[in-house]
N, C-alpha and C positions, 0 to 999 in steps of 0.2 A: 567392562574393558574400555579405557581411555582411546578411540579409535571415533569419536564422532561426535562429541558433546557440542560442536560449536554448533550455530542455525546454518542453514544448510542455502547458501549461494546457488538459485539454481541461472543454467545460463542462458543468456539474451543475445541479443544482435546487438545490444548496445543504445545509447540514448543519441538520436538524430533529430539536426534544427531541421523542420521543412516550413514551408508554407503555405496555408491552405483558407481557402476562403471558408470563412465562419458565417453562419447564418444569423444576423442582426434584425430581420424583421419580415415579417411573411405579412405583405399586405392585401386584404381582399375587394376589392372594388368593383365600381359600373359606372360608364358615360352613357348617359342617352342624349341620342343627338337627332333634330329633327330636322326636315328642309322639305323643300317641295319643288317637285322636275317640272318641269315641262318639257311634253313630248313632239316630236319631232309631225308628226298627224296625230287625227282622231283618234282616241281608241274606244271601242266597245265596254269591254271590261281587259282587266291585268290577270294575265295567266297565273306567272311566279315573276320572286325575282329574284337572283343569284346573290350573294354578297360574301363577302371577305373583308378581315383586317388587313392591311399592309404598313410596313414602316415603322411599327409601334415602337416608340421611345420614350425613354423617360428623363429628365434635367433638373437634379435635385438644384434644392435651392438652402444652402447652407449660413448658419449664422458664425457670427465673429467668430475668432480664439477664446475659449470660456476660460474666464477669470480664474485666479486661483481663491476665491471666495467660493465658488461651487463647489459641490462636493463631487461633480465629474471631473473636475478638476487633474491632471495628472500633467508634471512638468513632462517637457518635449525634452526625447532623451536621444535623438540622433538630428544632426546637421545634414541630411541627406534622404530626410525624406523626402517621400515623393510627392512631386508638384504638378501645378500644369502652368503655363507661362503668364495665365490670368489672374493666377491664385498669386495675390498680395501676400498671404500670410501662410505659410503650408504643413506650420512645424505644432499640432496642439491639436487638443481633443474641439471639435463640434458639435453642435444637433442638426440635427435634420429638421428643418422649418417646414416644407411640402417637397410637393414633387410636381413639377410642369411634364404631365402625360398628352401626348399627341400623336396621333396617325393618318392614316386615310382609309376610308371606305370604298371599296371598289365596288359598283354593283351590274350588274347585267337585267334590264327589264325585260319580260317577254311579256307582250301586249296583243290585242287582237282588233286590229283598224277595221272600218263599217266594212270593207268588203269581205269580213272574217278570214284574212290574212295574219296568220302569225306575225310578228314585228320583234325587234329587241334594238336597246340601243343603252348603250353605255353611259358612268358616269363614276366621276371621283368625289369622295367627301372628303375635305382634308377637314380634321377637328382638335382644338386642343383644348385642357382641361386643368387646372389643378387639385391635387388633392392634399390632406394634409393629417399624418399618420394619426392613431388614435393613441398613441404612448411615445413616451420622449424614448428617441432614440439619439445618442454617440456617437463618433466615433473616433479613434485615436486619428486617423490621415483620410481625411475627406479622398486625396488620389486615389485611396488604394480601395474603393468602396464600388461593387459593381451591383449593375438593376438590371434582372433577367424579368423577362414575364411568361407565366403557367397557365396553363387552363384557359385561354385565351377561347371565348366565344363569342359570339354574334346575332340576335334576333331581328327580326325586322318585321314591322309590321304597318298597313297601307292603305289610302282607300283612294277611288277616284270622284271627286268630288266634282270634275267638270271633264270633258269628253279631254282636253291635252294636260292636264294636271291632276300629279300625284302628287299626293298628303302622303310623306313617311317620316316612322321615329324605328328608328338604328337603338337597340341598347348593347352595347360593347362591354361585357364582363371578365374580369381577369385576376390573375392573384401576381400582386409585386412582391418579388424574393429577392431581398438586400444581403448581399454578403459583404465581407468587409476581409481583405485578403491581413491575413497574419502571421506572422514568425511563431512559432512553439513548439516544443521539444516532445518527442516521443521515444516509448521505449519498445523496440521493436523484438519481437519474439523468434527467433529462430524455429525451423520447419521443426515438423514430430521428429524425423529421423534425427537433429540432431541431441537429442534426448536418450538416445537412445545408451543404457549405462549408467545414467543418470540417477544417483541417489536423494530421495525428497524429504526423508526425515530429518526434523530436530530433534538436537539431542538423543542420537540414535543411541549411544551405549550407554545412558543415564546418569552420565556426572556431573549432570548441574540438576540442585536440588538443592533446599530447604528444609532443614526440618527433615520432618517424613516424604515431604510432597515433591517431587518432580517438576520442573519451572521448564520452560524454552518449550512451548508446544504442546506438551501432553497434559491428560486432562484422568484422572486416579480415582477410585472408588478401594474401599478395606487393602490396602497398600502399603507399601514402607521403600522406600528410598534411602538409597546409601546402603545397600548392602554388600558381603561379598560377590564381587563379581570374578570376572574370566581375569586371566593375567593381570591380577592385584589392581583390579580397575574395581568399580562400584556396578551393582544389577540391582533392581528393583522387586522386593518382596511380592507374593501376591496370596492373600492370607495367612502371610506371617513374617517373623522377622528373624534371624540369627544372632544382631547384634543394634544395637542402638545408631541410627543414622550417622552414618560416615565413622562409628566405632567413639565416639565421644556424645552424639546427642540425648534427648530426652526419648524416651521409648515411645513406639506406635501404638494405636488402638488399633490393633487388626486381628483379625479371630479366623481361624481354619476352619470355622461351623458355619462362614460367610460368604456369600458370591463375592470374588474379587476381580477390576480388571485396571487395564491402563489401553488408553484411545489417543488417537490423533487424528485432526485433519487434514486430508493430503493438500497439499498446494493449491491454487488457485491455477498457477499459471504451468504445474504440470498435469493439469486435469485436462485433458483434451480428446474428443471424442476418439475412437479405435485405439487406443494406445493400449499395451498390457502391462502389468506390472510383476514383477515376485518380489513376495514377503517373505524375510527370513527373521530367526530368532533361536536363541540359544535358551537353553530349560534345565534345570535340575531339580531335585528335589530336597530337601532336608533331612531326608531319611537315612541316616549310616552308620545301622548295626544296630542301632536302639529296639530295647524291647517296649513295649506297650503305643506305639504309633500306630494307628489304623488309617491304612493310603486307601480312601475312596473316594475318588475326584476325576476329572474330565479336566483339561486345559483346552481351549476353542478359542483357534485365531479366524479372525474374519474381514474382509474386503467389502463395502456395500457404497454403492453409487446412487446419491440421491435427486429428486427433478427440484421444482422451483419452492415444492410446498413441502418437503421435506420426508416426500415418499420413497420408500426403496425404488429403483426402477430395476427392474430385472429381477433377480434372485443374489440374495448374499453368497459370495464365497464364500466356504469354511473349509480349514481344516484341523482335528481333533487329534488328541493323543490321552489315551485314560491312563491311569498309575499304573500299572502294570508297562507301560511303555517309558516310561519317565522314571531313573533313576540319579542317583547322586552324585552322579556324573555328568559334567556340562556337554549336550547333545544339540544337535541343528535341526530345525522345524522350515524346512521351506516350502512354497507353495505359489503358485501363479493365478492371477487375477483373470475373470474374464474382460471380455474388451469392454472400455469407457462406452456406453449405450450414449447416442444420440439423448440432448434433454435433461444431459446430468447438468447440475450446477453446483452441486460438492460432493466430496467423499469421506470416508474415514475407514481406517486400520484400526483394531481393538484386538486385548486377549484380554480372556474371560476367565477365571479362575473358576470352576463350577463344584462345590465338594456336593459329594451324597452321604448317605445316613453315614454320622458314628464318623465322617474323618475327624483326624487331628494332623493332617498330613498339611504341608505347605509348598509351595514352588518359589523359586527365582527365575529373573527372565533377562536378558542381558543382550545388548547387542541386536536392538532391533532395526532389519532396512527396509524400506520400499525402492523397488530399483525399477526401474523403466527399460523392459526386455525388448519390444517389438513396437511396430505399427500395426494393424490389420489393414 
């Protein structure tokens, strides 16, 4: 029945420019920085010492406009990028040369003077350092480029080498994470509920086809396509044929002595955990009135939701109708999915044609949906 042959539009929120910063370099590094205090009196020996980073910044150091001889090369496509009032040149892709890293070291000494007095007495390290990335990095607008720092830690370790003077080396470790803020478009997904009704199949009533074979989605084993279907549309054979694909083509190899089926995968983007589905599908058989046809056969539609390696996750839905149920009259098979399991990352719909001993019997199948019923 001509009611769904085109691919199936499912709906979106629509495609939005935002802007989001891109991650351009995660750099890992360490300063060790050494100096030597002197203390304010004697001391004994040094208890602890307290320390912190403060201030940490970072002040790339960027090169020319690159030529359009390079292959990072990309002409400036807007009069309005972002600058800063320094920047001679603001409009064109750069590299990144280093990075001028610097802060300060706060520390707190706790020392023990001859009378075995606790003591402490403060001090600033200011330090700065360059570093200089291990991989060329770009960027299209040097302005729009930001340096955050992670994992920021601090060791320090000391000795006293004369009753007012400390020997210390400071090593300051930290990961530099360069983003670089960007324009690009996304396609945003509307919530579950608005799915709800939502039909996901291609080519749901089987009018586009080739030949014997089904195109737009589906995927056939001992089949025939172009058959009679419902309201003088086309249904799809399933171990046998009535008439030659779409009533003019070259006959099918398909046999009623044979497991038959037709499969799809569902969507991508309407797979989404708790969701339910029902599958519906229309069914007849070829049998009408004829003497010497023997109907023994099973028809099995089924739902299965699979994890990353291509395992069932849960248990497949089914449900069956044997020949005794299934006459020559076009009937409706519907049936409801369990909820998408957490873990799935694809699915598929299949009916199975299953004969047992001695059939000669065949089905058609027309008009199949996956509709999107619920949330859980």
């Amino acid at each position: 029945m001509p009611n769904g042959n085109e691919s199936v539009a499912l709906p979106f929120g629509g495609c939005v420019l935002v802007k989001l910063p891109i991650v351009i370099a995660d750099i890992v590094d360490s300063i060790t920085v050494d100096n030597v205090t002197c203390l304010d009196e004697q001391a004994k020996k040094i208890d602890h010492i307290d320390v912190k980073v403060e201030d940490l910044e970072a002040d790339p150091v960027w090169s020319g406009v690159i030529n359009p001889g390079n292959p990072h090369y990309r002409p400036c496509t807007s009069t309005k990028a972002t600058f800063h009032a320094y920047d001679p040149e603001p409009c064109g892709v750069r590299q990144l040369r280093s990075v001028n890293i610097h802060g300060n070291i706060h520390k707190q000494i706790y020392f023990v003077n001859r009378n075995d007095e606790v003591r402490h007495m403060g001090e600033d390290i200011p330090f700065t350092c360059n570093i200089k990335p291990d991989q060329d990095i770009f960027v299209e607008n040097s302005g729009n480029v930001d340096f955050e720092f992670k994992n920021v830690d601090i060791e320090v370790s000391f000795h006293l080498p004369r009753a007012t003077r400390i020997q210390q080396v400071a090593t300051v470790s930290f990961t530099l994470k360069i983003t670089e803020d960007q324009q690009i478009f996304i396609q945003t997904c509307i919530p579950n509920g608005g799915l709800i009704g939502t039909q996901v199949l291609s080519n749901s009533s089987f009018e586009t086809f080739t030949g014997c074979t089904l195109s737009d989605g589906w995927g056939q084993s001992n089949a025939a396509a172009g058959q009679p279907g419902r309201n003088s549309g086309y249904s799809v054979g399933l171990g046998g044929q009535l008439q030659n694909p779409g009533g003019t083509g070259t006959p099918c190899n398909v046999s009623a002595g044979e497991q038959a089926s037709i499969f799809q995968n569902i969507p991508a983007a309407a797979l989404r955990p708790g969701l339910v589905y029902e599958f519906c599908f229309w069914v007849r058989d070829n049998v009408n009135g004829q003497i010497g046809i023997l109907e023994n056969y099973n028809v099995e539609a089924r739902i299965r939701f699979l994890d990353a390696s291509g395992q069932t996750i849960n248990s497949v839905k089914t449900e069956r109708r044997s020949a005794t149920q299934i006459t020559n009259a076009w009937s409706q098979v519907c049936f409801t999915s369990n909820p998408v399991p957490e873990g799935t990352t694809s699915g598929v719909v299949e009916i199975v044609f299953i004969p047992e001993t001695g059939n000669t019997a065949f089905v058609l199948i027309d008009d199949a949906t996956l509709t999107v019923k619920s949330v859980t």
